[in-house]
N, C-alpha and C positions, 0 to 999 in steps of 0.2 A: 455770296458764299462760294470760294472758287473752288473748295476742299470738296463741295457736294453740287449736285445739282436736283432742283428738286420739278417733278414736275405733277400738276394738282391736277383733281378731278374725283368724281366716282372711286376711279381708281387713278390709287396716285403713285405715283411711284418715287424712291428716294436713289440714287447713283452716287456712290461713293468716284470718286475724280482725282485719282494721285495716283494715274497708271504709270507714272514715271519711275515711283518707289513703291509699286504692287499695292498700292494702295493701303499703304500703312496707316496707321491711324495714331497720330500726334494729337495734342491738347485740345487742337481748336476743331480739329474735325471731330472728335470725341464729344464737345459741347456744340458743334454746330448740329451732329447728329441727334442728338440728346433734345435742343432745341424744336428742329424737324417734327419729329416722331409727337413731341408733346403735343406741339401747333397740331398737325394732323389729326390727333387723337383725338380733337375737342372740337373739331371743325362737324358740324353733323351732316355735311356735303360729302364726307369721304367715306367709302364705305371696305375700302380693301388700300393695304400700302405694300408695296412689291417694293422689298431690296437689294438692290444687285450694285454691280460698277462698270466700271469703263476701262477700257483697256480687252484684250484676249490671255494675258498670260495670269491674272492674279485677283484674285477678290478682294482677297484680305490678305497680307502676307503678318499681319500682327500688330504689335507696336511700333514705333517710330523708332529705332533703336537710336537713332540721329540725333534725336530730342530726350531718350531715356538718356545715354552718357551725358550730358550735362548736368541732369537733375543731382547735385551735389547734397542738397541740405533733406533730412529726413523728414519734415513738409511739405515739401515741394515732389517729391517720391509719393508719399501716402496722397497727395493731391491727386497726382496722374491715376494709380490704381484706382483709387475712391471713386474718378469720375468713369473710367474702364467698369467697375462695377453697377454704378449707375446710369448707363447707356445698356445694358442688356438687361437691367429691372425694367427700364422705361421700353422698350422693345417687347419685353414681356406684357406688361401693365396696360400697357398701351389700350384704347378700347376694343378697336378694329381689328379684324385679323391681318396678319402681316406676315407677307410670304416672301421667305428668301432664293434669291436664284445665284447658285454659287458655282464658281466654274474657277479651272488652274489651281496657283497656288492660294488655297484655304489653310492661313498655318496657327496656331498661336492664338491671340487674340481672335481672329478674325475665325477660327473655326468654333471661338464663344459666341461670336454674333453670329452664325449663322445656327450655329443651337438654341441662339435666345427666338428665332421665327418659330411661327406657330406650324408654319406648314415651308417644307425646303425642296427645292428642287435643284439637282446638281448637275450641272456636266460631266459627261463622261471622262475629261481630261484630267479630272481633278485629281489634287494631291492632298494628301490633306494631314493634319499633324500637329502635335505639341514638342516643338524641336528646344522650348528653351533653358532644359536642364543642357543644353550643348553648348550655353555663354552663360552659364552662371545663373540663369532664373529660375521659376518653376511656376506652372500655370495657376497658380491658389486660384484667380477668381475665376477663370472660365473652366474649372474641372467641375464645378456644381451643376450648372446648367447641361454639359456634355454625358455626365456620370448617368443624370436620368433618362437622357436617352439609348445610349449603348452599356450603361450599369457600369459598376465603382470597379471590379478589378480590368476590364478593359483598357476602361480610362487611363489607372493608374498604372497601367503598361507603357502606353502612349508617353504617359508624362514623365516615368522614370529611362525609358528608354530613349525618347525625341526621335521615336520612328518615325517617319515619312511612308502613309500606307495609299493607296489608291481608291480612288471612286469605286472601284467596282468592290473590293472588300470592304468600305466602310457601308456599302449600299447593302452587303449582307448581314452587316451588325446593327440596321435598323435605324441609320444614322437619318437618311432621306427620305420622304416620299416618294419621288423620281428621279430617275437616273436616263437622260437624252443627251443626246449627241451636242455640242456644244455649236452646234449651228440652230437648234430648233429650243434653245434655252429659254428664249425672251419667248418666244411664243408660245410656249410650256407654262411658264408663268404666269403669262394672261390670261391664258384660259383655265385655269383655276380660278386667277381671282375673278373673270366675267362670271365662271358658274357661282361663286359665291355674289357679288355684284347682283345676281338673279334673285336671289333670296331677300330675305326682311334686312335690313338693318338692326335694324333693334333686336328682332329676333338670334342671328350672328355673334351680337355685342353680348347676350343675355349669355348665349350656351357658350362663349369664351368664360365669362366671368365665372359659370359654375364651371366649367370644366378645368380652369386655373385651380378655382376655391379647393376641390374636392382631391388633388395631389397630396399626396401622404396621410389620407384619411384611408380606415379599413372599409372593406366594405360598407358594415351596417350606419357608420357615420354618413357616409355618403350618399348612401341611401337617403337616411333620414333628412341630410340635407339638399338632395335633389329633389324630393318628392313634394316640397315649399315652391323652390324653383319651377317644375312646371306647372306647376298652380298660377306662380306669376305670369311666364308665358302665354298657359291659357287661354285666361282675362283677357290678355293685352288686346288692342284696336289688332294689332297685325294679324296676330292670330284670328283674331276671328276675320277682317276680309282673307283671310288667305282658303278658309276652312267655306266662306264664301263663294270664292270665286270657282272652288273647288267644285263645289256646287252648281254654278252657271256655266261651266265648262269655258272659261276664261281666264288668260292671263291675270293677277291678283294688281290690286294698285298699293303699294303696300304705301298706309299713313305714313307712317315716319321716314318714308326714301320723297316726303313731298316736302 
């Protein structure tokens, strides 16, 4: 997969590898990403996925606009977006948590995949933006996932404008986690996912699934349906060596990271 490179472990991490054209995201990198993420996701050896790229100047600069002008037939269109959408559900869905570390230009597509991560971490250098009402598009699929994070009329400033706004403003509209220097980015990233890596497994995957579950629910549903939730946590083996070890004044061995 010369589009990605992917490297496994505890923690694994995924690199986007198309520093030549900022890392745009064509057909096959879309499915090979799509692929990744799934493989990952079911692996119970991985416990955190970190995605970033390669190159200094671009994370994600978007689509492949290279490969969109050919797209002639209006199936082969609805093909591309379709799978653009299902690459930031699978991203979301995913079991693990998956932290993005996004640095330069963040534009388009690619500032949907870094909204699909559970937890983001940016470069300071970043640019970041929905520029493609500036050639004729508009962002339909990645303004859902963006809209919940910084809310619907910001978004839809971005998207009717195709402003270009910077790291440091989008870091005040609640876009990121963190915001470092683009030299201490990877190592920002890591130590996230090690402190998460520290924790259960299973435990991680549980409080992803209800914290997913419970978006667009009012309170009292929420409520109702977390208060199941740590019931099942609990129970669990993990919980209880953790609530153990707690106890013995020792590091926890948590079952399911064996």
């Amino acid at each position: 997969m010369n589009n990605i490179e992917v490297e496994s472990g505890a923690i694994s991490r995924i690199w986007l590898n198309r520093p030549a054209v900022r890392n745009a995201l064509n057909g096959q990198t879309i499915q090979e990403l799509i692929g990744t993420f799934e493989r990952l996701g079911q692996d119970p050896t991985v416990h955190v996925i970190i995605l970033s790229a390669r190159g200094e100047k671009a994370f994600c600069a978007g689509a492949d606009l290279n490969e969109v002008a050919t797209l002639r037939e209006v199936e082969s269109v609805r093909t591309y977006f379709s799978l653009m959408a299902q690459l930031i559900e699978t991203i979301r869905s995913v079991k693990v948590p998956v932290i993005g570390a996004a640095f330069g230009y963040t534009l388009a597509g690619g500032m949907g995949l870094a909204a699909a991560c559970d937890i983001l971490i940016a470069a300071d250098n970043g640019s970041f933006g929905l520029p493609e009402v500036k050639i004729g598009l508009f962002p339909m699929v990645v303004m859902a996932p963006i809209a919940q994070l910084i809310g619907p009329r910001r978004t839809l400033e971005l998207a009717l404008t195709g402003r270009i706004i910077s790291a440091q403003e989008l870091h005040q509209w609640g876009f990121f986690n963190q915001l470092v220097p683009f030299s201490l980015l990877q190592d920002k990233a890591w130590e996230v996912a090690d402190a998460i890596n520290q924790g259960s497994p299973f435990i991680a995957q549980m409080g992803k699934e209800a914290w997913r579950h419970i978006q667009g629910m009012d309170t009292s549903q929420a409520m109702d349906y977390l208060k199941n939730m740590v019931s099942l946590v609990a129970l669990s083996e993990d919980s209880r060596e953790g609530i153990l070890a707690f106890q013995e004044k020792r590091s926890p061995r948590w079952p399911s990271a064996q």
